[in-house]
N, CA, C and O atoms as a GROMACS GRO file, in nm:
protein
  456
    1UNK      N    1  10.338  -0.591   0.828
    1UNK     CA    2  10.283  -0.581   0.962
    1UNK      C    3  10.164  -0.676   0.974
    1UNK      O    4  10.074  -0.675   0.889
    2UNK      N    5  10.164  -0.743   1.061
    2UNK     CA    6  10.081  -0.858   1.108
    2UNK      C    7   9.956  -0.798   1.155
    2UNK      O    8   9.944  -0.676   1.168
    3UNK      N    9   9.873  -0.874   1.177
    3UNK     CA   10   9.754  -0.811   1.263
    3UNK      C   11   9.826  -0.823   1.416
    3UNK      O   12   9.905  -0.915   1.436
    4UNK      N   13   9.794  -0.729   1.520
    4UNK     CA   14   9.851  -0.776   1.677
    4UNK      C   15   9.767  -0.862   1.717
    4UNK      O   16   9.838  -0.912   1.804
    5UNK      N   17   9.666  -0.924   1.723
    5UNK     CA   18   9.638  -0.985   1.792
    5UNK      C   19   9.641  -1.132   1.768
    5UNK      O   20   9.588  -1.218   1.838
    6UNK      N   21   9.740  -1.156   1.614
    6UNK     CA   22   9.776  -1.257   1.602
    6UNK      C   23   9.944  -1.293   1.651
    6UNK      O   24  10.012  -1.395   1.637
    7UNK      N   25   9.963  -1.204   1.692
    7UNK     CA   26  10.103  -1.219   1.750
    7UNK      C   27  10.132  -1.321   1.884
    7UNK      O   28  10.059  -1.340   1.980
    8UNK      N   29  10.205  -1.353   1.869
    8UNK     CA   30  10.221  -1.474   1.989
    8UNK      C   31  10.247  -1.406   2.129
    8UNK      O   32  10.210  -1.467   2.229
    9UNK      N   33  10.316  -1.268   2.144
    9UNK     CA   34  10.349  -1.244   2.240
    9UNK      C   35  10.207  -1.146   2.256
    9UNK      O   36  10.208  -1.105   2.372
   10UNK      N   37  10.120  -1.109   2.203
   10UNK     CA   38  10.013  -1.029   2.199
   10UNK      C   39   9.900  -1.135   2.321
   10UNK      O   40   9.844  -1.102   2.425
   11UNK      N   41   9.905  -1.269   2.247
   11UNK     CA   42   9.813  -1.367   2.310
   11UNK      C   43   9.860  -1.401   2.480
   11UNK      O   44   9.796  -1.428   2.582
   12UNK      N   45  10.010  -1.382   2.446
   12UNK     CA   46  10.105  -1.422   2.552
   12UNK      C   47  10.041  -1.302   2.679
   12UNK      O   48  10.014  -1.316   2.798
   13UNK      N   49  10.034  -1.191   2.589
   13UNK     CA   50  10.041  -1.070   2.738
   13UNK      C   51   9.855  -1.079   2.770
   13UNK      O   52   9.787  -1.069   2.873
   14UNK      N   53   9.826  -1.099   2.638
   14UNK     CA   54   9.668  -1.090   2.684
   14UNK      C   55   9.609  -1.176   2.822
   14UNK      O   56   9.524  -1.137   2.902
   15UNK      N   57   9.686  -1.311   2.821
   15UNK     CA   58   9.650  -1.432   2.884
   15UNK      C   59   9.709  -1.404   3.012
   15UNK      O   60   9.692  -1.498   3.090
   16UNK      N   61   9.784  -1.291   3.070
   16UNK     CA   62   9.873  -1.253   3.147
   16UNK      C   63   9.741  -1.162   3.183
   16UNK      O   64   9.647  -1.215   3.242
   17UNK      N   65   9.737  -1.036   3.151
   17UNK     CA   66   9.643  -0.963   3.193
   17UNK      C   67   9.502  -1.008   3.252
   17UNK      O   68   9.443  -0.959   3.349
   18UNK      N   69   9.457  -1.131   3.156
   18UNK     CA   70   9.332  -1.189   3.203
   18UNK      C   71   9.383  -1.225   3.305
   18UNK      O   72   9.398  -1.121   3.369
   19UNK      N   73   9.438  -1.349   3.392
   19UNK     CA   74   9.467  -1.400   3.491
   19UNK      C   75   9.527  -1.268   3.609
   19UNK      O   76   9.520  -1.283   3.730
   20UNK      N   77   9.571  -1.170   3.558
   20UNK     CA   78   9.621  -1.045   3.661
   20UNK      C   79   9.487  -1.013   3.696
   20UNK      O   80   9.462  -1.048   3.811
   21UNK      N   81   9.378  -0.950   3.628
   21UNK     CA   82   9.261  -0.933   3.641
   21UNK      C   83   9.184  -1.041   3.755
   21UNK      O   84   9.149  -0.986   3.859
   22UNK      N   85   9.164  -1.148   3.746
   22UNK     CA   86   9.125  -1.281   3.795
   22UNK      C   87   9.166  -1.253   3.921
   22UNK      O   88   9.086  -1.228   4.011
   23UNK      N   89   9.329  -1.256   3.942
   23UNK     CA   90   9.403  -1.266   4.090
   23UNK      C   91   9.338  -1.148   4.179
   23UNK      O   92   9.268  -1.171   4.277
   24UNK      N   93   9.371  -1.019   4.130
   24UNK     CA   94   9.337  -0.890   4.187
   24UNK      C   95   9.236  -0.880   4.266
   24UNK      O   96   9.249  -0.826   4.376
   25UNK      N   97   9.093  -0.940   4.215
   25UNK     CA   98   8.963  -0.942   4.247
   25UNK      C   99   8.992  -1.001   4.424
   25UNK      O  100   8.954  -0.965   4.535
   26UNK      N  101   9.068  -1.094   4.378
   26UNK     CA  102   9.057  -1.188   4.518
   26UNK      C  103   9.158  -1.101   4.654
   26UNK      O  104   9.183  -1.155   4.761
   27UNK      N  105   9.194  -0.985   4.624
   27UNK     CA  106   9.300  -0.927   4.715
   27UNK      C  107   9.209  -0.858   4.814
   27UNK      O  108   9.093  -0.822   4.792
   28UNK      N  109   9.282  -0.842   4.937
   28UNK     CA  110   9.191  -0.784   5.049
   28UNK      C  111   9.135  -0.657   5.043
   28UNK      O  112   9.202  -0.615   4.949
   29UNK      N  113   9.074  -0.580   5.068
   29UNK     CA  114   9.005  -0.440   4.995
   29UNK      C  115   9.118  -0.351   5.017
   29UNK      O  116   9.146  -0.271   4.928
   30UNK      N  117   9.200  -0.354   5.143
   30UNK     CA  118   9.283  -0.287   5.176
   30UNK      C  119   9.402  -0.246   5.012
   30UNK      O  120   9.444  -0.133   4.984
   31UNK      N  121   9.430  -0.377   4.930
   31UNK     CA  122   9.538  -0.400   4.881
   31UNK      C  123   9.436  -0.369   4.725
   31UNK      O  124   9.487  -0.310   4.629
   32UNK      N  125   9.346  -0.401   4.723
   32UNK     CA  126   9.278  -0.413   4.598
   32UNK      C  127   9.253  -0.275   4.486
   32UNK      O  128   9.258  -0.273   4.363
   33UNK      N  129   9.219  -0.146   4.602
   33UNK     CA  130   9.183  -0.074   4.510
   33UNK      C  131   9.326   0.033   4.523
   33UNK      O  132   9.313   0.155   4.513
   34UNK      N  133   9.477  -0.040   4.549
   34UNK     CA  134   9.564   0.038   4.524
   34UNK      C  135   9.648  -0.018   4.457
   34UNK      O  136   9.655   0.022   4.341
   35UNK      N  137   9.738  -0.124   4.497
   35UNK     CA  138   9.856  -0.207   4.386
   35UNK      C  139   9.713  -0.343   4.352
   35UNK      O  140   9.762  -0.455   4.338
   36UNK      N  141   9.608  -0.340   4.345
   36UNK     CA  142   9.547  -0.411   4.234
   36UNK      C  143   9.516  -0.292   4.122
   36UNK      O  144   9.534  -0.330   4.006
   37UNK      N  145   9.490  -0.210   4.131
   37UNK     CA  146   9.425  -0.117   4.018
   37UNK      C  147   9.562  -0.104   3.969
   37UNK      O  148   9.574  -0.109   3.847
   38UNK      N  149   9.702  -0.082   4.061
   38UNK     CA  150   9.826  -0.041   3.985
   38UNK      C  151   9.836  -0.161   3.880
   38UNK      O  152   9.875  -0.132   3.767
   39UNK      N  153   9.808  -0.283   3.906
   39UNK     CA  154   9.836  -0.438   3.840
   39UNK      C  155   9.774  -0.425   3.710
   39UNK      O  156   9.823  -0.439   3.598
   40UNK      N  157   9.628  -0.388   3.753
   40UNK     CA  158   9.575  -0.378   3.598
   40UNK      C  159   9.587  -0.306   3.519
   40UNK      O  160   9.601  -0.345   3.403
   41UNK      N  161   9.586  -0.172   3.551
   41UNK     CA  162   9.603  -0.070   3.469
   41UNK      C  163   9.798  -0.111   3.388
   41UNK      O  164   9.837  -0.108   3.271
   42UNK      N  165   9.835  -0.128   3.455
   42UNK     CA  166   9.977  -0.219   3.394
   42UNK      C  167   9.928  -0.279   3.315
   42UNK      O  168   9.903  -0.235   3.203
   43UNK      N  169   9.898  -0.407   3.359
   43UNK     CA  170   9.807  -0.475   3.221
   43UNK      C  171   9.766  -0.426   3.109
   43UNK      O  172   9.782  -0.465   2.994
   44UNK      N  173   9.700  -0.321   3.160
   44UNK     CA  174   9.603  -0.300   2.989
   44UNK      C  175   9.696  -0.193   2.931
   44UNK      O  176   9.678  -0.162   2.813
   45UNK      N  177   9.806  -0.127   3.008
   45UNK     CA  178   9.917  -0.049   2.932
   45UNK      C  179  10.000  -0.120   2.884
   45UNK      O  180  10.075  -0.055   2.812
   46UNK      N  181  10.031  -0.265   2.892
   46UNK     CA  182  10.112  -0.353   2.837
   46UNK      C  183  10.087  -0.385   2.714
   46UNK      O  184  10.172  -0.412   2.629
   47UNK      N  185   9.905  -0.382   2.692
   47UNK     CA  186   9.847  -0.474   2.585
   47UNK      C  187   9.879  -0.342   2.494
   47UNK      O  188   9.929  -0.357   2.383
   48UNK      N  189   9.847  -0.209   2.549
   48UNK     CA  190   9.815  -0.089   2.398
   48UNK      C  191   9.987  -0.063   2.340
   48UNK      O  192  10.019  -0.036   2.224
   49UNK      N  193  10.058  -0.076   2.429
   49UNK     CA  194  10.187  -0.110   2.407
   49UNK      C  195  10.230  -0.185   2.322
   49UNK      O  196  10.332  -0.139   2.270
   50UNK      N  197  10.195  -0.295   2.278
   50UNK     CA  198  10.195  -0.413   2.233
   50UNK      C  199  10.141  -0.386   2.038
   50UNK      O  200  10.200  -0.395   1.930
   51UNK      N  201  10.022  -0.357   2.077
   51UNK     CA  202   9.975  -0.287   1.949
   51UNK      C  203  10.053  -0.202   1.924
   51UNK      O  204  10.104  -0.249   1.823
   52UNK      N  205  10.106  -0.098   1.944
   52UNK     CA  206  10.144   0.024   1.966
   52UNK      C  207  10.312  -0.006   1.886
   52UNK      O  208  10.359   0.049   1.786
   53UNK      N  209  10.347  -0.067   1.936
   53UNK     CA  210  10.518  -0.106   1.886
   53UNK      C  211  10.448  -0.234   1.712
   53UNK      O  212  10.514  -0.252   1.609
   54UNK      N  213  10.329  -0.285   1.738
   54UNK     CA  214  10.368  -0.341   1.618
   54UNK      C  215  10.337  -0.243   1.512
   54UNK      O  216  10.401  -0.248   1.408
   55UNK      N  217  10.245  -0.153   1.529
   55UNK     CA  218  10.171  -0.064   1.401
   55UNK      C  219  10.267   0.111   1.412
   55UNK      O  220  10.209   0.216   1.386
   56UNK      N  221  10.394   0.104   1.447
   56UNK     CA  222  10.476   0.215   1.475
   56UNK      C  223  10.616   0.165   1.424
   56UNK      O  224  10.651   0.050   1.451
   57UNK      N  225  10.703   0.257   1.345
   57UNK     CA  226  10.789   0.251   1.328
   57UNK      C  227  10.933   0.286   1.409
   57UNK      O  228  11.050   0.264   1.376
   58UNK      N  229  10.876   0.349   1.527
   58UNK     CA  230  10.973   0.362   1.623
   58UNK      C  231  10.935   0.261   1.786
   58UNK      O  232  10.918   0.288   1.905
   59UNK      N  233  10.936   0.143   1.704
   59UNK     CA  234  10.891   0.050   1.820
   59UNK      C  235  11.002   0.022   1.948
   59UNK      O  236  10.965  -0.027   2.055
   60UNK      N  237  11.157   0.065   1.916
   60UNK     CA  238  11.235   0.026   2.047
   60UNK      C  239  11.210   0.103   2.166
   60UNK      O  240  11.229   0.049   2.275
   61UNK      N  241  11.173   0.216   2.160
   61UNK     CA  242  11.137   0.341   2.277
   61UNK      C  243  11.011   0.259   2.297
   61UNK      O  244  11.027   0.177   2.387
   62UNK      N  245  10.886   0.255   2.240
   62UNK     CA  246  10.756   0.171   2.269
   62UNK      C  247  10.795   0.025   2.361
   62UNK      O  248  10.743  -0.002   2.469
   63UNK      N  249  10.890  -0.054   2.295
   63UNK     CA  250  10.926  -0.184   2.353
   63UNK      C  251  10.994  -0.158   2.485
   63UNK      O  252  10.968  -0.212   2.593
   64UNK      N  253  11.068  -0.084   2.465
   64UNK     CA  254  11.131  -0.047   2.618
   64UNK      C  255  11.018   0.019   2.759
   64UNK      O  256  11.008  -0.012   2.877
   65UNK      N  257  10.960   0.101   2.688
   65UNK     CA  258  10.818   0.094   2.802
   65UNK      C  259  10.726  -0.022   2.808
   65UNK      O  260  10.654  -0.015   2.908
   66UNK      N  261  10.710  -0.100   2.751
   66UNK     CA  262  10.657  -0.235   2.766
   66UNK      C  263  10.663  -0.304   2.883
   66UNK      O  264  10.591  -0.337   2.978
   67UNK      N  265  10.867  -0.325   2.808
   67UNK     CA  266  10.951  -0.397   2.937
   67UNK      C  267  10.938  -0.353   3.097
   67UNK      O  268  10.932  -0.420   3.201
   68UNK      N  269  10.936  -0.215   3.071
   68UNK     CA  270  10.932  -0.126   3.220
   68UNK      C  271  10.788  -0.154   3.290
   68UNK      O  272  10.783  -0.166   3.412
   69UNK      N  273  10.680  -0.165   3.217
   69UNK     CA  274  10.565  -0.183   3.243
   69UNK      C  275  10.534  -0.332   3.298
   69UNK      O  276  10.466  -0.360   3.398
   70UNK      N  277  10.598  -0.421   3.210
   70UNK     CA  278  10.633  -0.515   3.281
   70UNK      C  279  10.692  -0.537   3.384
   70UNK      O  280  10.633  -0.622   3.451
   71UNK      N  281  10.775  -0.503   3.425
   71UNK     CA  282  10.861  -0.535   3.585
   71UNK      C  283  10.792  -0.464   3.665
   71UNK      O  284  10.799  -0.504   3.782
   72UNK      N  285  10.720  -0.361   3.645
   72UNK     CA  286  10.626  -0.306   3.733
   72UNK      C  287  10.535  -0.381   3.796
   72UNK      O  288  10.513  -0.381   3.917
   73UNK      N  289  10.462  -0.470   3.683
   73UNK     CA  290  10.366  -0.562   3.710
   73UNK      C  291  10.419  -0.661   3.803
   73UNK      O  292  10.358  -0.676   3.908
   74UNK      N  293  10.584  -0.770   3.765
   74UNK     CA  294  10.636  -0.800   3.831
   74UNK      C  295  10.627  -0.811   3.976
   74UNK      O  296  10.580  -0.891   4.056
   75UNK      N  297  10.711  -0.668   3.980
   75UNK     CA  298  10.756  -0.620   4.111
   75UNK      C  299  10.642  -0.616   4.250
   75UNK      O  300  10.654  -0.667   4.361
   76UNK      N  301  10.517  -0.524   4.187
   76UNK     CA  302  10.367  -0.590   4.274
   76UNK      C  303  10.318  -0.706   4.269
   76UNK      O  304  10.278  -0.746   4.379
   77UNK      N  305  10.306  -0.774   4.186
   77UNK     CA  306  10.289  -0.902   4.202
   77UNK      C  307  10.366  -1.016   4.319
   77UNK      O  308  10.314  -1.107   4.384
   78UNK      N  309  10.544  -0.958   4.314
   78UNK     CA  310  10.578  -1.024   4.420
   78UNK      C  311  10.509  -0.924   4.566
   78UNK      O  312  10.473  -0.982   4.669
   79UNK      N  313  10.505  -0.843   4.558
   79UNK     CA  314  10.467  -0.795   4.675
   79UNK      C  315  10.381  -0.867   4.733
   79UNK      O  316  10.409  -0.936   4.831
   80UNK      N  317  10.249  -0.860   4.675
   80UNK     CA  318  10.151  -0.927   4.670
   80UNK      C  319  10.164  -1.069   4.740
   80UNK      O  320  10.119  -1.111   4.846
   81UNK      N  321  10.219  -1.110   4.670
   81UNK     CA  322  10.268  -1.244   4.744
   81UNK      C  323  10.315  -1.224   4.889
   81UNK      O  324  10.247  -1.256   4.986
   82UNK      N  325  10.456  -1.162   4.897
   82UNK     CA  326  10.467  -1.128   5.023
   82UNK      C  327  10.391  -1.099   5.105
   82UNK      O  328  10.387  -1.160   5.212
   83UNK      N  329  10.318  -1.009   5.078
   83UNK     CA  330  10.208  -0.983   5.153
   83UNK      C  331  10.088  -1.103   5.227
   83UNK      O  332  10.018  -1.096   5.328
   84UNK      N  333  10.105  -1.195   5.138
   84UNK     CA  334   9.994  -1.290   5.159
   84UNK      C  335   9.890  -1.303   5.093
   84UNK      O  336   9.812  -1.397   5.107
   85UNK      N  337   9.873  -1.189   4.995
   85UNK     CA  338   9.702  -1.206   4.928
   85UNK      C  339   9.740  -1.269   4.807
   85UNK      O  340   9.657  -1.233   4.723
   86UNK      N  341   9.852  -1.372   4.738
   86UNK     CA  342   9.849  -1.489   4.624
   86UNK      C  343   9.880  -1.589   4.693
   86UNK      O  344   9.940  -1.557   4.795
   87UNK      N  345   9.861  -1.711   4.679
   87UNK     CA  346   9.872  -1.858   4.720
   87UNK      C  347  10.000  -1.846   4.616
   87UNK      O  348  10.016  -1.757   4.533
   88UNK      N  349  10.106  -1.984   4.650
   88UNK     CA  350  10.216  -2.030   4.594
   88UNK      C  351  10.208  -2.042   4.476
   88UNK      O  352  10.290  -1.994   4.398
   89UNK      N  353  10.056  -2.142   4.425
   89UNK     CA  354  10.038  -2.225   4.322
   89UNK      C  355  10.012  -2.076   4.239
   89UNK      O  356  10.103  -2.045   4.162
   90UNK      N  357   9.922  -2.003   4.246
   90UNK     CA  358   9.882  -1.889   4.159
   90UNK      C  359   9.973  -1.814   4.111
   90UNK      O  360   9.984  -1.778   3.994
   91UNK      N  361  10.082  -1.776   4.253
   91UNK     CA  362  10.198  -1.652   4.242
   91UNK      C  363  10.288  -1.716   4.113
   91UNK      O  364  10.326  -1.638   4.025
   92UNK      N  365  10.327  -1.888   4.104
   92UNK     CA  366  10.454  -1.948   4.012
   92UNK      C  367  10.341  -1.939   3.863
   92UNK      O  368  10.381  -1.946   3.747
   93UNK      N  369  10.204  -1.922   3.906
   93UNK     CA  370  10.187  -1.966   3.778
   93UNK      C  371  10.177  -1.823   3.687
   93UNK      O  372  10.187  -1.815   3.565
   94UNK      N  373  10.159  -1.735   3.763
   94UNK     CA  374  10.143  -1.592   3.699
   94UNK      C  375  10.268  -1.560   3.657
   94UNK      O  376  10.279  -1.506   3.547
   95UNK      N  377  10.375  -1.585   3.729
   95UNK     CA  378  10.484  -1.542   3.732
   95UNK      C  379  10.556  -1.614   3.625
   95UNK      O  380  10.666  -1.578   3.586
   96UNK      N  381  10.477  -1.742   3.566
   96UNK     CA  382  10.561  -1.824   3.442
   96UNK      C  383  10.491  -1.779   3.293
   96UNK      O  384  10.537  -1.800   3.180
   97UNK      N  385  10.382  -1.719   3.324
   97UNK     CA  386  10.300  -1.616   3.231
   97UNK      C  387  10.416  -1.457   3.204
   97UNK      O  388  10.433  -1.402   3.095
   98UNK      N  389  10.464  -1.424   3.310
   98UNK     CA  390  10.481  -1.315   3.331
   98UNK      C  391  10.619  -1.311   3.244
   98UNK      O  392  10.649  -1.220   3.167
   99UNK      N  393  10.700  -1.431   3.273
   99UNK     CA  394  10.826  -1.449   3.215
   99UNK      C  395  10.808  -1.454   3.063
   99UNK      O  396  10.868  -1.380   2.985
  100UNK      N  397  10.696  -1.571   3.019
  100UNK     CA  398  10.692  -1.623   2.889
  100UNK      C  399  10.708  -1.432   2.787
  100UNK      O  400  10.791  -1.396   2.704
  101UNK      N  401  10.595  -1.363   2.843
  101UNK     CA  402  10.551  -1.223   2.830
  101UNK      C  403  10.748  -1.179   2.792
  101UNK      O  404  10.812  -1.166   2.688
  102UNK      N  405  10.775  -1.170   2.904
  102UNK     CA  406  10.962  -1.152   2.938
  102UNK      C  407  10.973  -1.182   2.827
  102UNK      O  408  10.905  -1.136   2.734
  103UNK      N  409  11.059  -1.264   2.818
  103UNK     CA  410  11.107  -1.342   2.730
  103UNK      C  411  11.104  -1.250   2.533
  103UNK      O  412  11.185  -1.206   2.451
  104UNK      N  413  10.950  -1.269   2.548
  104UNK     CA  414  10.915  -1.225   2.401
  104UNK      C  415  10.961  -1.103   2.367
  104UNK      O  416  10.998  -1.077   2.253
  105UNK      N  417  10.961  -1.021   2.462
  105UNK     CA  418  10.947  -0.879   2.441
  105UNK      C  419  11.123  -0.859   2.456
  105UNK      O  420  11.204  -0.784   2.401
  106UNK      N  421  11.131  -0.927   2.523
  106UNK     CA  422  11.335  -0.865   2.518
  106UNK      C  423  11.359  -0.934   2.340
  106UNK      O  424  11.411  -0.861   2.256
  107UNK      N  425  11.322  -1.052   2.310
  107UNK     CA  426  11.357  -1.076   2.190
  107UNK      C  427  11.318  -1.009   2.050
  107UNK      O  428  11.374  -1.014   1.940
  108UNK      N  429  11.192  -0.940   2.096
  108UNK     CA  430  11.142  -0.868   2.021
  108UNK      C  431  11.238  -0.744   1.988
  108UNK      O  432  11.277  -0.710   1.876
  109UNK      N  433  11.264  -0.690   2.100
  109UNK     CA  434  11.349  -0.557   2.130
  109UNK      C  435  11.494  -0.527   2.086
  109UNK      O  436  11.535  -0.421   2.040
  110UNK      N  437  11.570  -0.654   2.112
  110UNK     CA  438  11.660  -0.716   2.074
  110UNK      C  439  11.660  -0.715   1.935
  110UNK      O  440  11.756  -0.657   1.887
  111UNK      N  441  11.546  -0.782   1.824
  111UNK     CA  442  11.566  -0.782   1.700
  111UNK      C  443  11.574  -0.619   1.633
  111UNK      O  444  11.654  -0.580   1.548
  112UNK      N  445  11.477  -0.549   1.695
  112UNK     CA  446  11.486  -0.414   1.611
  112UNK      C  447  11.570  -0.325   1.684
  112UNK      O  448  11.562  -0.215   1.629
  113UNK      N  449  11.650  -0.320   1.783
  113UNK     CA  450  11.792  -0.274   1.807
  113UNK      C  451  11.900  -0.292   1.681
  113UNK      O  452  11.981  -0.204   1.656
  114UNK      N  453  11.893  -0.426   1.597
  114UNK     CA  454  12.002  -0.409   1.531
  114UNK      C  455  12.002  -0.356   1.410
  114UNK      O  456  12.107  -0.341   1.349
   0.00000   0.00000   0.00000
């Protein structure tokens, strides 16, 4: 077992959360202290998650709430957009954070399934 916070997808979600954090601030008050607090608090349940599946031996149930935690984040995030309170440039770039995040964690999940 690695340290987590040398993990690539650890740095991956961290750098995700920081910038979720960043965006949120800027949302209209209306939007901020309801699907922004939902955004972060996602966030920082992503990161203990993260730890959580590497220092546990039953990490696929852990990884699978990850994933879920993720599309959550997702899913407001596009809202968000819709809504109007992310610019284009911010929404593709969070959202290529958001994937990289993707990405790791299905492969992750994927390996200790078999």
């Amino acid at each position: 077992m690695s340290a987590y916070t040398e993990l690539p997808l650890f740095k991956a979600g961290y750098d995700l959360t920081v910038e979720l954090f960043k965006t949120t601030k800027e949302f209209n008050k209306e939007y901020k202290y309801t699907l922004g607090e939902r955004i972060k608090a996602n966030g920082l349940d992503l990161m203990l998650l993260l730890y959580r599946a590497n220092s546990s031996k039953e990490k696929a149930i852990i990884l699978q709430t990850a994933r879920e935690k993720l599309e959550d984040i997702r899913l407001c995030y596009r809202l968000m957009f819709d809504l109007k309170q992310i610019a284009l440039k911010k929404w593709v770039m969070v959202n290529e954070k958001i994937e990289l995040v993707s990405r790791q964690l299905a492969g992750w999940h994927k390996s200790v399934l078999k």
